[in-house]
N, C-alpha and C positions, 0 to 999 in steps of 0.2 A: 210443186214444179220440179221437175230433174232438174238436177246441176251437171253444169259440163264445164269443161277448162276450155278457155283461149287463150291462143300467145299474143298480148300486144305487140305494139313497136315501140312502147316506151320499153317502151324495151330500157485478231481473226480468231466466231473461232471458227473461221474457214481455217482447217488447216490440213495439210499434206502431212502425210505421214513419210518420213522419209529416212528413217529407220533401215539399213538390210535385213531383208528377211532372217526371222530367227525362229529356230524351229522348242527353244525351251525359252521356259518363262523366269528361269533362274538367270537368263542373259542381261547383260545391260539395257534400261533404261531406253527406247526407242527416244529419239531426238523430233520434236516438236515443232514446226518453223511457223509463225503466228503473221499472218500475212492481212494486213492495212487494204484495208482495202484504197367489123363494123354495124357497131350496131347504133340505128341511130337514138339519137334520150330524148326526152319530152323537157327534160331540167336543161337548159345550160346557164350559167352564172360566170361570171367576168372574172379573169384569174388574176390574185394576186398573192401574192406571198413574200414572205422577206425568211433572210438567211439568218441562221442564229450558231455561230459556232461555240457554245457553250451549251455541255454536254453534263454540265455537273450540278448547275446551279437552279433549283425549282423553287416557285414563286409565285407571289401573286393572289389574285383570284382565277375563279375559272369559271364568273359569268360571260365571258365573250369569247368566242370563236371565229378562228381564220375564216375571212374568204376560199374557196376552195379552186383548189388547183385541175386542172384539165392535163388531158393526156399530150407528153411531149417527148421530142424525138431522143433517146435515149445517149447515154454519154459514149464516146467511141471505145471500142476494142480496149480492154485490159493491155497494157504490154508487160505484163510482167510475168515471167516463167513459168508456163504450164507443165505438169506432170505431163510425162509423156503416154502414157497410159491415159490420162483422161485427153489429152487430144484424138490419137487414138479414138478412142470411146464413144465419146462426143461428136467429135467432126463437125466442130464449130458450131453449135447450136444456133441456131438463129435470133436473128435480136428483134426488138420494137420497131413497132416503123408509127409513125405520129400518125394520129386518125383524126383529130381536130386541134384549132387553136394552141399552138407550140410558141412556148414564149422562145424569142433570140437570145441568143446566148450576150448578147451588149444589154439588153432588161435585168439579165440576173443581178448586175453590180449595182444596180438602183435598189434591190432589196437591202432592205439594213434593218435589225434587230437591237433593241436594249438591252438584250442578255438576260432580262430578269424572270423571264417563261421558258420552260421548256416547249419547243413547237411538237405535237404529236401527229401525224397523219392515218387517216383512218377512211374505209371508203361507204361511201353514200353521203346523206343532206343529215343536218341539223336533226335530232332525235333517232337515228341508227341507233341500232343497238352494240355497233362497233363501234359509237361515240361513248359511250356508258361503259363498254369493256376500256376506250383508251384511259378514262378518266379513272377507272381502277387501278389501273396499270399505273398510272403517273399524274398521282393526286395534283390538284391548280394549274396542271397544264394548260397549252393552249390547244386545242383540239382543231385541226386543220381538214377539214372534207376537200377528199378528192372523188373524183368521179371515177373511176376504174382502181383495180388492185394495183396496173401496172403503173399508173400515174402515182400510187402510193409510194413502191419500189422507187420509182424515179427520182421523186422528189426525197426522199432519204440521202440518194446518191450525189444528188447534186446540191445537200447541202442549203435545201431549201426549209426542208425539216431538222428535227434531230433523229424521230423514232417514228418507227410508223407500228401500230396494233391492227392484225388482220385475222380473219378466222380462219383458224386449218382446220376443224372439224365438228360435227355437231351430233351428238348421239342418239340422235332421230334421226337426222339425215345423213350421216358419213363425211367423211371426207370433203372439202372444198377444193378439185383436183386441179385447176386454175395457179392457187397459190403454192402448189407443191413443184409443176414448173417452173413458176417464178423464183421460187426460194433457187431452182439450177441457173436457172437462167442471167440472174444478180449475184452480186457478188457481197450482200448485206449478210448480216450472223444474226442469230437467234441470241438474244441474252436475256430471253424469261419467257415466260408464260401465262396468261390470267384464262381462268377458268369463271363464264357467264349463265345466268339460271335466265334463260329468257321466258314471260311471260306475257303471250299476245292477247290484245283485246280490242275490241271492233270497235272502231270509230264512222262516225260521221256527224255531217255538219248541225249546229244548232238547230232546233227544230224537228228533227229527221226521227223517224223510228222505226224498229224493226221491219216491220210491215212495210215500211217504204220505200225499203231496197228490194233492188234487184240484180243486180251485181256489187261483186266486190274484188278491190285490187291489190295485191302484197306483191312479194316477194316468192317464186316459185317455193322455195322449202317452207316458209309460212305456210302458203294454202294448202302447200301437202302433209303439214303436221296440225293444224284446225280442219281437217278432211272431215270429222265427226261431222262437226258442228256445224258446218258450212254447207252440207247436205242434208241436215235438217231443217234448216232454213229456208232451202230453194234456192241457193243463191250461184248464179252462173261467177264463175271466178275465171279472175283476166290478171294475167303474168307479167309484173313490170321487174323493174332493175332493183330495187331494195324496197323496206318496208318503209322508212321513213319518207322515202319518197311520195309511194303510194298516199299520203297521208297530205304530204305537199300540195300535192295536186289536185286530190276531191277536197281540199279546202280552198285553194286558188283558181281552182274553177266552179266553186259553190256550186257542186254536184247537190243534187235531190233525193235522187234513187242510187248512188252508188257509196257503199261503205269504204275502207280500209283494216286492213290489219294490219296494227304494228302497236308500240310502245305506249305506256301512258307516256311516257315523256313527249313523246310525237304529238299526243294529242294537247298536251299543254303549251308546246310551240307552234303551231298551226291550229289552235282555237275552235277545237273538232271535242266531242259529246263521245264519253266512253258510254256505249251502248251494253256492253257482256266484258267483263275480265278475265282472265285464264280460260280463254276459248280453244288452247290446244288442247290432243287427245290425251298427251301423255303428262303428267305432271313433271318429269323428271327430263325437260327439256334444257340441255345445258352445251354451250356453245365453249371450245378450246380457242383460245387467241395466241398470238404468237407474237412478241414484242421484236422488235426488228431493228438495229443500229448499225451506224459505217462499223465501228469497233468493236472488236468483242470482248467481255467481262472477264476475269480473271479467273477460274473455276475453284472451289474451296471445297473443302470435306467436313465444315463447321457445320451444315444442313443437308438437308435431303437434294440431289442433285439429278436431273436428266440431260441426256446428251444426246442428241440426233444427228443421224449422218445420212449419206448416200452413196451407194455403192451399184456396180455390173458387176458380171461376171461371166465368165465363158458355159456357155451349153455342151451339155453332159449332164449322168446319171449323180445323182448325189451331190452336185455342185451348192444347190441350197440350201441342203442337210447341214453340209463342211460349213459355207458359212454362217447359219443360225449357230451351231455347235462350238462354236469358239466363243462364245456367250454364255451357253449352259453347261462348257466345261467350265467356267469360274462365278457361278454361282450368281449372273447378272441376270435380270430381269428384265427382255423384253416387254414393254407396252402400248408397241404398235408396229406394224408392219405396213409397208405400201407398196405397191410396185405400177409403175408409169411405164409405159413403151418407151425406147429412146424415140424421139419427135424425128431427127434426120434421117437415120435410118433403120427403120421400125423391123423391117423385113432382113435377114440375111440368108444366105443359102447354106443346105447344110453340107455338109463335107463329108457325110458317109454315104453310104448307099442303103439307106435304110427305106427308102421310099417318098419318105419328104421332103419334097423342096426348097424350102424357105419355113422360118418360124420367125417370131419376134424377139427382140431384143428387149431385154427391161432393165429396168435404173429401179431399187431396190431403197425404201426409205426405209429407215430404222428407227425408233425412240428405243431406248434402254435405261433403266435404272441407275448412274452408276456417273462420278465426276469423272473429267478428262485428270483431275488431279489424283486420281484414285489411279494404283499403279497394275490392278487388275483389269481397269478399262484402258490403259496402256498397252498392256501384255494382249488383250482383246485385240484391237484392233490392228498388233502389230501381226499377229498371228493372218486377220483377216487378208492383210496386205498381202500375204505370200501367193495367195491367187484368187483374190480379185485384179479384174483389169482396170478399175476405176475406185478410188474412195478419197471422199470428201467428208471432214467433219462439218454441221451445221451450225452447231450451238453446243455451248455445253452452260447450263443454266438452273439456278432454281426449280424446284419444285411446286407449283401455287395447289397450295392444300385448304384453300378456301373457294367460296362459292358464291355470289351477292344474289341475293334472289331481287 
């Protein structure tokens, strides 16, 4: 039988550089200012959460898991002094606006913590495979599902979590461009990274066998990195919100003919029969996660370190070039580049008379080699500053040179 795709409906060290520009690198030291900071689901689950301002202390076990949080209307406007370059730039980017269930800000002081767990946020249901990256990230934590990346962000912010682990990238599928907005859009720092070796495998419920499906449910990038296998089977595949999900649901609806892909883990939470393990095409399937705090870490030169940032710049010939070059004059190694439209306004018009009208504006992500304490990535990005119109440090963190298969 052909296979065909349907979409369900289950669908700091933020820091400014602020330095004057200096055109040698034998100048003083750039000064550093380290700045504190619809669609509808098939799952929804009752929110609750409590606040844990201890940020140092890990503990515990980590057989049980938060209730998970739902999306809620974001905290008001920063007032604290924008670069004027990134207003400029930005022009206000636009914020959250609540799509369901938003706790009142009088509920938040009912949450109360014992301090003894670090609270982690992570998005999708019990068995995620962003639950397994958080519990790497921050062994005995307590691992909090939220239903959206941006209820993840939120709850960071307000203090309902401590960390939230999300995924920025996957080497079969690229980029998760979602959370690379969000990293502008919040005002949380990057202080690590874990690298995950995802390996999916077909579930469905007791009884069931291959022959007895007919469709099966995951996570879009799941079904398009099991594309082999999924079309030698015959099997029509239907797009929901995560994997763990998927896995939720043909178990809580004691589905017959409809499989899932996702985690053993999943399948030993929701009581589901591993039919095929390592059903992706590529062995070398491995997901980047990005640890996410209000504070940011102190950056050190005792280990291997990455730093990511964000920057514009003005249009013209070789403007790119200049700033990659301030990188590969001092011997840093980029390892990843991204570039996002600005969201407000994507279009500008141009100023010469060259024949085109309008082109787009981009906000330019960086990862590099190299600590903020490292006086080379100093000298870098004090260099960059002199004409970019915009730059924002992200993180400057750890290296993860491991992999959990």
């Amino acid at each position: 039988m052909a296979a065909s795709v349907a979409r369900s409906q289950l669908t700091p060290l933020s820091r400014q550089i602020t330095a004057k520009p200096s055109q040698s690198d034998q100048t003083p030291k750039c000064i550093v200012r380290f700045r504190p900071l619809n669609i509808p689901r098939r799952f929804n689950v009752t929110v609750k959460a409590s606040i844990n301002r201890n940020d140092e202390k890990i503990g515990g076990n980590n057989n049980k898991t938060a209730p998970a949080l739902h999306p809620q209307s974001i905290l008001d406007d920063d007032d604290d002094e924008e670069d004027a370059a990134s207003k400029d730039s930005l022009n206000s980017l636009p914020r959250l606006v609540c799509v369901s269930g938003p706790l009142s800000s009088a509920q938040f002081s009912n949450f109360v913590s014992d301090g003894s767990r670090l609270r982690v946020a992570y998005q999708g249901v019990r068995g995620a495979y962003s639950e397994s990256a958080a519990e790497k990230a921050y062994p005995n934590c307590e691992a909090v599902p939220c239903e959206q990346f941006d209820t993840a962000f939120e709850a960071v912010e307000r203090w309902l979590v401590d960390r939230a682990v999300l995924p920025i990238e996957n080497s079969l599928g690229g980029s998760i461009h979602r959370n690379y907005d969000l990293l502008l859009r919040h005002r949380l720092h990057i202080v690590g990274e874990v690298k995950f070796a995802v390996r999916h495998c077909l579930l469905a419920n007791p009884g069931v066998k291959v022959e007895d499906l007919k469709r099966v449910l995951s996570h879009p990038q799941a079904l398009a990195q099991c594309e082999n296998t999924l079309t030698k089977l015959g099997l029509v595949r239907e797009a929901v919100d995560d994997t763990a999900g998927a896995a939720k649901y043909v178990s809580f609806e004691q589905l017959k003919d409809t499989g899932a892909v996702a985690s053993s883990s999943a399948a030993a939470i929701y009581g589901l029969n591993i039919l095929a393990e390592d059903i992706q095409d590529d062995c070398d399937n491995v997901t980047r996660f990005l640890m996410l705090a209000r504070e940011p870490i102190i950056p050190g030169t005792d280990r291997p370190f990455k730093t990511s940032i964000v920057f514009s710049l003005e249009e013209g010939p070789g403007v790119l070039f200049k700033a990659l070059a301030v990188f590969a004059l001092r011997q840093i190694n980029l390892t990843k580049i991204e570039s996002r439209p600005l969201r407000n306004q994507p279009l500008r018009s141009s100023d010469d008379n060259s024949g085109f009208g309008k082109y787009f504006d981009y906000l330019f992500y960086v990862d590099f080699e190299a600590s903020m304490a490292d006086q080379k990535a100093q000298n870098a990005l004090r260099h960059l500053k002199e004409f970019a119109t915009f730059l924002r440090v992200l993180g400057s963190y750890p290296i993860d040179t491991t992999i959990v298969p």
